[in-house]
C-alpha positions as CSV (number, residue, x, y, z in Angstrom):
1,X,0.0,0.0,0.0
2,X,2.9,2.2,1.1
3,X,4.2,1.6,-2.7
4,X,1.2,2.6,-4.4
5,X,1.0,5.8,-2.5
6,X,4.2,6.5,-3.4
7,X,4.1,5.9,-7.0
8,X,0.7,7.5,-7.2
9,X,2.3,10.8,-5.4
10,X,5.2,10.4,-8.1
11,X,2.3,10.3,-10.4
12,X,0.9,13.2,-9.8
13,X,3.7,15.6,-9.5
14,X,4.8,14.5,-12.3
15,X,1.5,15.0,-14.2
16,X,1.5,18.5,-12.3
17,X,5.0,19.4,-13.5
18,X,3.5,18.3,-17.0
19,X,0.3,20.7,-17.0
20,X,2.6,23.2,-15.2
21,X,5.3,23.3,-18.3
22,X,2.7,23.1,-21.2
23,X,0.3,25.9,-19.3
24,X,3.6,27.6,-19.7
25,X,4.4,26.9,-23.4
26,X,0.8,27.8,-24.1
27,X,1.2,31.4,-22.1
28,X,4.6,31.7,-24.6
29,X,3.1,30.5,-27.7
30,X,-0.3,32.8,-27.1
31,X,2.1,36.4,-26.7
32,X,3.9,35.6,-29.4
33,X,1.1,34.7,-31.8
34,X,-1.8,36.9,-31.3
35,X,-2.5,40.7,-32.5
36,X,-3.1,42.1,-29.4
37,X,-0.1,40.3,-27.2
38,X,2.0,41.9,-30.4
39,X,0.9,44.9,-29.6
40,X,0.9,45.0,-25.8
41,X,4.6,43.9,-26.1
42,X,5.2,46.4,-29.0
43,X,6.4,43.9,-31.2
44,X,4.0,45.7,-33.8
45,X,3.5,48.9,-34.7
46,X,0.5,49.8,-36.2
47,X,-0.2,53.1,-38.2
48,X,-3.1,55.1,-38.5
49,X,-4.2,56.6,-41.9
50,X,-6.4,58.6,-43.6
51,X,-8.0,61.6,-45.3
52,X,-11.2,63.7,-45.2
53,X,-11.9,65.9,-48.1
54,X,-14.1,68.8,-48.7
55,X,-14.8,70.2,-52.0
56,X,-16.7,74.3,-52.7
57,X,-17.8,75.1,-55.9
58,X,-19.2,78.5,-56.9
59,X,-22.8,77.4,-58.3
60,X,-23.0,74.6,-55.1
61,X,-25.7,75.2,-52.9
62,X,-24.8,77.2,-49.8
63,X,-25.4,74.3,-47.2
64,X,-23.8,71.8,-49.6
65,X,-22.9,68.7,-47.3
66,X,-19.0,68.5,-49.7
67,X,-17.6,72.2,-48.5
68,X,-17.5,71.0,-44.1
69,X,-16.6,67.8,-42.8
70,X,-16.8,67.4,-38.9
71,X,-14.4,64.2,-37.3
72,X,-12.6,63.4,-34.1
73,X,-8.8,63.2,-35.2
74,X,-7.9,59.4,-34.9
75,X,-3.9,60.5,-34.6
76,X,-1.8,63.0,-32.1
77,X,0.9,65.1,-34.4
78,X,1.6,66.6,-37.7
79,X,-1.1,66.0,-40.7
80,X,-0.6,67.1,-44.2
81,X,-3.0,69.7,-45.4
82,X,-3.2,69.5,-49.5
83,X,-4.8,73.2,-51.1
84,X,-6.0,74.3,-54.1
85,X,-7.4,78.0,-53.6
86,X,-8.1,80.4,-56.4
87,X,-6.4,83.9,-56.1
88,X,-8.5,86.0,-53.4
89,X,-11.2,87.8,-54.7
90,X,-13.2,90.3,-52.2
91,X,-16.5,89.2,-54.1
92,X,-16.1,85.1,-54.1
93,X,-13.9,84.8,-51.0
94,X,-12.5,81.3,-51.8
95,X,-10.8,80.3,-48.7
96,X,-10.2,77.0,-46.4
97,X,-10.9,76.8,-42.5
98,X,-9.3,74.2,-40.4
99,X,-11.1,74.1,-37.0
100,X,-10.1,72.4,-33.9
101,X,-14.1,72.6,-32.1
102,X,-12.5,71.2,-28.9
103,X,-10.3,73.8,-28.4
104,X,-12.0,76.7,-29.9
105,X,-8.9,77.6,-32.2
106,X,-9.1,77.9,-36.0
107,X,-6.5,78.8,-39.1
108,X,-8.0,80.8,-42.4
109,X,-5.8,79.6,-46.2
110,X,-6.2,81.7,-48.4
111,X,-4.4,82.9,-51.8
112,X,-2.9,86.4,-52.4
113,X,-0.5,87.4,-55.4
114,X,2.4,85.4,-55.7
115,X,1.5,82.7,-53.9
116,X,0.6,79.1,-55.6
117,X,-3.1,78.2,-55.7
118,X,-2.2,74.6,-55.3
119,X,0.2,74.0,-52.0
120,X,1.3,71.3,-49.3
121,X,1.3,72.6,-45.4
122,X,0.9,70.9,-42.2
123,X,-1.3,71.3,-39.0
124,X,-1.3,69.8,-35.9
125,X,-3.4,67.1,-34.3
126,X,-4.1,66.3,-31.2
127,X,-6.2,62.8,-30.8
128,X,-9.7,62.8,-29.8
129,X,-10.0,66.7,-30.6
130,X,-13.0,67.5,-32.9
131,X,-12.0,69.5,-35.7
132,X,-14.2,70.6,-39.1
133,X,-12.3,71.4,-42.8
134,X,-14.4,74.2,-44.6
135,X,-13.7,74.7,-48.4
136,X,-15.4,78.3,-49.4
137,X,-16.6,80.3,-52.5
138,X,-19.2,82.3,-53.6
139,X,-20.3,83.2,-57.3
140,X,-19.4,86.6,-58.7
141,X,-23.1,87.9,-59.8
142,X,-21.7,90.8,-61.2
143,X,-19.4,88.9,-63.8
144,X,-21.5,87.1,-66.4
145,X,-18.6,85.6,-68.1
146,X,-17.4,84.4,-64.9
147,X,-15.9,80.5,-64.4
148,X,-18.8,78.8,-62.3
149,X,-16.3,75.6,-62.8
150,X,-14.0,77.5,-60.4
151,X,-13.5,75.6,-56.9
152,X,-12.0,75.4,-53.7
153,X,-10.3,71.7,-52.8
154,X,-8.8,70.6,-49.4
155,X,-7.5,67.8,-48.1
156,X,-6.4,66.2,-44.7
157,X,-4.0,62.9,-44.8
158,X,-2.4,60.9,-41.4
């Protein structure tokens, strides 16, 4: 009886050493296979992208849903901001407004002589802020001959 206690006792630690090493092995395997262990280890990096767009043109209608976009900013940092603004114009007022609603702050783009309609600059981001992009431009009504084609084109990339 004495013998069979002790090889059963032997047993079982053994089997509990077992379950103990491939619990272990499993743990090891999991972190190194899975998404999220990847990225709780920083193993993987994983980058955020994308781009809102907003579009005026001068015979849109005023509340057109293309010139604003509202979003939360997905990223914390610098953001490319893409123009294409026509040369100011004190009638049509073709401009951009980047708007951070969180904060209360806002930048104006507009273009005066000498500078390029179409041009790259960056903003800042800070994640979780609420910001909208406005593209702007009105018709000339005194201008008959005027280009109704004419438009004002933003966009945001991360």
């Amino acid at each position: 009886m004495q013998n069979i206690v002790k090889h059963l006792s032997l047993c079982m630690a053994v089997f509990a050493s077992f379950t103990v090493c491939a619990q272990s092995n499993a743990v090891k395997l999991f972190n190194k296979t899975t998404p999220d262990a990847a990225v709780e280890n920083r193993d993987v990096k994983e980058k955020v992208t994308g781009q809102v767009f907003v579009a005026a043109k001068k015979d849109d209608l005023p509340n057109d849903p293309y010139r604003s976009a509202v979003f939360t900013a997905p990223v914390n940092g610098t953001v490319t901001l893409t123009l294409n603004i026509p040369l100011w114009h004190d009638i049509k007022q073709p401009y951009v407004i980047i708007e951070n609603l969180t904060k209360g702050t806002w930048l104006r783009y507009t273009t005066f002589p000498g500078e390029s309609t179409y041009r790259t600059t960056s903003v800042i981001f800070y994640v979780g802020d609420q910001y909208r992009l406005t593209a702007h431009i009105s018709p000339n009504p005194n201008d008959p001959n005027d280009d109704t084609d004419e438009d004002v084109l933003a966009t945001l990339r991360w």
